[in-house]
N, C-alpha and C positions, 0 to 999 in steps of 0.2 A: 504493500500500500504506500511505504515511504515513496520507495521507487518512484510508482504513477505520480505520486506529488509534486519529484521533483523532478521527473522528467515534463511533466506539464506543466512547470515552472520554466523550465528552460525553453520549452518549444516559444511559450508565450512569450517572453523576452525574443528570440530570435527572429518570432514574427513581425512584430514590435519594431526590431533596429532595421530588419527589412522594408518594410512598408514604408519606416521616416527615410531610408536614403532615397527608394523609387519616390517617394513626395518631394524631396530636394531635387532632385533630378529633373522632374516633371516642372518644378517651376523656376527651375534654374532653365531648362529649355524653353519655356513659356515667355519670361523675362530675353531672354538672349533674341526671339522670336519678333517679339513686341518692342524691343530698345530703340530699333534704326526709326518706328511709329512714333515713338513718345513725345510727347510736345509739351515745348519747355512753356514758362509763362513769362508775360510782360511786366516789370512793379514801375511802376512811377509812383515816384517821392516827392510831395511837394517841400521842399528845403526851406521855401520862405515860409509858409506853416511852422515847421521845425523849429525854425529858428526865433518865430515869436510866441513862441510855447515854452521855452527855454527861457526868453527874455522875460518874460511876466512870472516863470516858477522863480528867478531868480528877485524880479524887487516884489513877488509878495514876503519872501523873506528878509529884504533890507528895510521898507517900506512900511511904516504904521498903516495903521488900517485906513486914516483920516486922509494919508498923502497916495495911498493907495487909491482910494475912491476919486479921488478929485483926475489924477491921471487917468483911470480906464473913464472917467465919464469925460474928460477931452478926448481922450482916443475913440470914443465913440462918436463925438461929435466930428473930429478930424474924418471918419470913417464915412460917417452922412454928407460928408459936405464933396468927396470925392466920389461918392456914389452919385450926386446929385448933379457933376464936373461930367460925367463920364456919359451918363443921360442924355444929358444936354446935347452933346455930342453926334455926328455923326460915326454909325458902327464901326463902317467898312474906315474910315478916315482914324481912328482913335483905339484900332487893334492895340492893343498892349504888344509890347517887343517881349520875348521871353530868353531863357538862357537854359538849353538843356545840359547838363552833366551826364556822362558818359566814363565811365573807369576799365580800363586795360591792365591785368597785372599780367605778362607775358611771360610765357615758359620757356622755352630751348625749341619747343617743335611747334608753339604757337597756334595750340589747336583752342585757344579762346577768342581767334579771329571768328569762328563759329558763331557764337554770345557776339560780337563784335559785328556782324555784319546783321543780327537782327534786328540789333540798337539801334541802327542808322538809317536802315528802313523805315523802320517805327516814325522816329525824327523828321524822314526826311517827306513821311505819309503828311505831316501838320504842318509843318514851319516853313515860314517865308522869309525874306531876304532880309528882314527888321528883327529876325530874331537872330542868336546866336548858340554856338554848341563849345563848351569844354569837354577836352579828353582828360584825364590825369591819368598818365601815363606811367607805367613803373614796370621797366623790361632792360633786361642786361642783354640783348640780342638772340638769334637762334636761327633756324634753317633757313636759307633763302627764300624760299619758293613759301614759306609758312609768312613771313614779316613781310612779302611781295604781295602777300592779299591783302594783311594786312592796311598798307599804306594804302591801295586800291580802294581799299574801303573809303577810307576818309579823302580822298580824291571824288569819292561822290560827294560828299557835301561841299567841296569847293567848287563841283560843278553846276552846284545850284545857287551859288551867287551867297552861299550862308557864311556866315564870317566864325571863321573853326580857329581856337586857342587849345595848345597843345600846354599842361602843366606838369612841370618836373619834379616832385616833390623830393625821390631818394635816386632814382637812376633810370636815363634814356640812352642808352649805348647799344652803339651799332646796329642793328635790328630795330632798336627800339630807336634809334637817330632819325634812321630813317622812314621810321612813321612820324615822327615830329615834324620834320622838314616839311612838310605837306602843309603843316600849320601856316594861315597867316602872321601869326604871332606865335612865338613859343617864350613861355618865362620857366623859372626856374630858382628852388630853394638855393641859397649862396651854396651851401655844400655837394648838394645833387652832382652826379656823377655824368658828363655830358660828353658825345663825342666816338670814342674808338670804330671811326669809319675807316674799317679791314674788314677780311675774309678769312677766314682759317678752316683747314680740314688739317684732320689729323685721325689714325688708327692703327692698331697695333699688325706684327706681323709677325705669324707661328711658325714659317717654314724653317726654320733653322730648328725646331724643336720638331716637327715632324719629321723633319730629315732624320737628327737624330736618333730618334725613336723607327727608325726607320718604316713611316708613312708618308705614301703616296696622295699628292692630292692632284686630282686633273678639275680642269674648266676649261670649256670648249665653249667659242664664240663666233659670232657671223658679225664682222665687221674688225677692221684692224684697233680701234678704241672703244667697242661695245663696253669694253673694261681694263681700266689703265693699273692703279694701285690696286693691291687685293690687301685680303687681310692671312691667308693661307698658302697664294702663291708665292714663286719668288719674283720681285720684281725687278724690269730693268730701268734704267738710265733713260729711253727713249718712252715709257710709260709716266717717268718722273717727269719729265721736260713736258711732254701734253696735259698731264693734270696740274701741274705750276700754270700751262697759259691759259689755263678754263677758270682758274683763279682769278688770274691776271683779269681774265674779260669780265668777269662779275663783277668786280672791285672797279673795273674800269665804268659798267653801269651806274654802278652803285654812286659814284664818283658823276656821272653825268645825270641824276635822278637829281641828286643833290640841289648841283647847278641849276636845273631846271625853276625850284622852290625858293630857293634861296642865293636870289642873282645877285646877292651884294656882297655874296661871302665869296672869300677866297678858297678857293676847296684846296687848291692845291695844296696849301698851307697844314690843313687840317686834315686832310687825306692820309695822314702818315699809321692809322692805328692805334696812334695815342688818345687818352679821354683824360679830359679838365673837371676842374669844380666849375659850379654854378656859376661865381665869380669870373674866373678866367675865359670860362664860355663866354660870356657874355663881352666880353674885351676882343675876343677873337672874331662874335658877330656870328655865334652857334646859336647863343639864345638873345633874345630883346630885351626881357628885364627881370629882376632878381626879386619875387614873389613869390611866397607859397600858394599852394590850389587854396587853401582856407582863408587866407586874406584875401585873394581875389571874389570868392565866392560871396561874402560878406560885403565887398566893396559893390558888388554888382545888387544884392537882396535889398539895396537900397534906392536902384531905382526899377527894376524889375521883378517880375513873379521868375524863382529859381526852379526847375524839376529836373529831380533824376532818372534817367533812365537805365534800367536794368533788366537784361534777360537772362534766366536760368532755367535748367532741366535741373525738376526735383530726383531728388535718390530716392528710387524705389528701396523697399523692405531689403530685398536680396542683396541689392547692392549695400548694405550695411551691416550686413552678415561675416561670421567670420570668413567662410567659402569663397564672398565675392571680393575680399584683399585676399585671400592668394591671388584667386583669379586677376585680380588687379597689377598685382606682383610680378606673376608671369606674363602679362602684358606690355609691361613696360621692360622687361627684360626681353623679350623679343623684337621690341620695339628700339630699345639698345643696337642689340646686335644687329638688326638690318639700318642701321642708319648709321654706325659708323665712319662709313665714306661719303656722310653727303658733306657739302659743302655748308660753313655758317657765318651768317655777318657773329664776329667776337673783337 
């Protein structure tokens, strides 16, 4: 009788741990199935809201109650009388300017151009040429072809007459330079990190330890540079020399992109792959003027309505699973190894 006990003790357990992996499985497929569907949402923030929400939590606590009352009842009457301004008015003549903010923090493979190009649509679905758009920018550079959409991006809004300020608060290099540049105006915190317009590729090379080891590695190609450096093979001299000039032609774009946005700068000068503080950028005529995104932000809430725009895709359940950081994990390590040889504004 024990026995049966504990043998039907074990089956039910075993049933148990099978069932929950086939239910992980099934909605780990389900999720994996429905990801490329999912649709992120839009937040718009009204920041001038925020901010005098903030400013009235702060003087009801400086503020007696007698000098409290006396200000919210002019602010109300300030309130009615620009309501009564605004009336008056013709609509179409008396549109309020507005100022959207937009934030970029960018990675190495810059897949938040994604969120970046939904923001701008959004923006550029409402706003007219009386309104304006802040980026605050904060990107240490990354793959070409990723920061190349990027800047693409915000090249739409300069093609709608919209007057676009780029803000540097900790760092806009290389990659991140060159979405700046697009800006009418770029300013930037004194310290902010500004500038390293170069190209660098770089990747390791095993054949001397396969050889070693004595492993064979072949790759077979159709064309004489379908593949110049490897990471496996061994490479020659004349592989070295064509991946140096495909450098060479990027950084030679990169360098006339520049020029294009910003015709008063000297590129050549700044072209070296060196990056400056905020201060010296601004001496060299990398950036315009030496502001943080929050001081400007505040400078503008005074005479315009401020909103920010934000798109993101929620995490699903799964994805906040233990299962879905491996999975994570192993993404970005495959994601590693096949990107080694690309080319990166650094």
């Amino acid at each position: 009788m024990q026995f049966l006990y504990e043998y039907g003790l074990f089956f039910a357990k075993t049933i148990t741990f099978v069932i929950a992996i086939i239910a992980i499985i099934v909605a780990a497929a389900a999720a994996k199935k429905g990801k490329g569907n999912r649709k992120g949402e839009l937040e718009v923030t009204n920041l001038t809201e925020r901010f005098s929400e903030l400013k009235e939590s702060i003087e009801s606590q400086l503020l007696d109650k007698d000098a409290l009352k006396r200000k919210q009842k002019a602010l109300k009457q300030q309130e009615k009388k620009a309501a009564k301004e605004k009336k008056s008015k013709d609509t179409d003549e008396q549109a309020d300017s507005k100022l959207f903010v937009i934030d970029f923090k960018g990675s190495v493979d810059a897949h938040e151009v994604d969120n970046l190009r939904e923001e701008v649509s959004a923006i550029l679905a409402v706003a007219t040429e009386k309104d304006e758009v802040l980026l605050r920018l904060e990107s240490g550079g990354g793959v070409v072809h990723g920061y190349g959409l990027a800047a693409s991006q915000l090249v739409r809004i300069r093609d709608k007459n919209i007057p676009l300020t780029v803000a540097i608060d900790k760092v806009a290099a290389s990659g991140g330079y060159m979405m700046a540049c697009v800006a009418d105006k770029i300013v930037a915190a004194p310290f902010a990190i500004v500038g390293s317009i170069g190209v660098i590729a770089q990747l390791p090379n095993f054949n001397k330890v396969l050889k070693k080891n004595d492993i064979e590695f072949e790759q077979i190609t159709a064309g004489e540079f379908k593949r110049t450096l490897t990471i496996f093979g061994e490479n020659t001299d004349k592989a070295r020399e064509k991946f140096k000039s495909e450098l060479e032609e990027i950084h030679s774009l990169f360098v006339q992109h520049i020029s294009q946005y910003r015709q008063d700068l000297d590129v050549a000068k700044v072209a070296t792959g060196e990056h400056w503080m905020g201060s010296q950028a601004q001496q060299l005529g990398l950036v315009d003027e030496l502001i943080t995104s929050d001081e400007l932000i505040t400078q503008k809430i005074a005479n315009m309505p401020v909103y920010q725009v934000k798109y993101s895709i929620a995490k699903s359940f799964l994805d906040k699973l233990p299962i879905a950081a491996a999975s994570s994990i192993e993404s970005v390590f495959m994601r590693l190894t096949g990107k080694m040889n690309e080319m990166k504004f650094k």
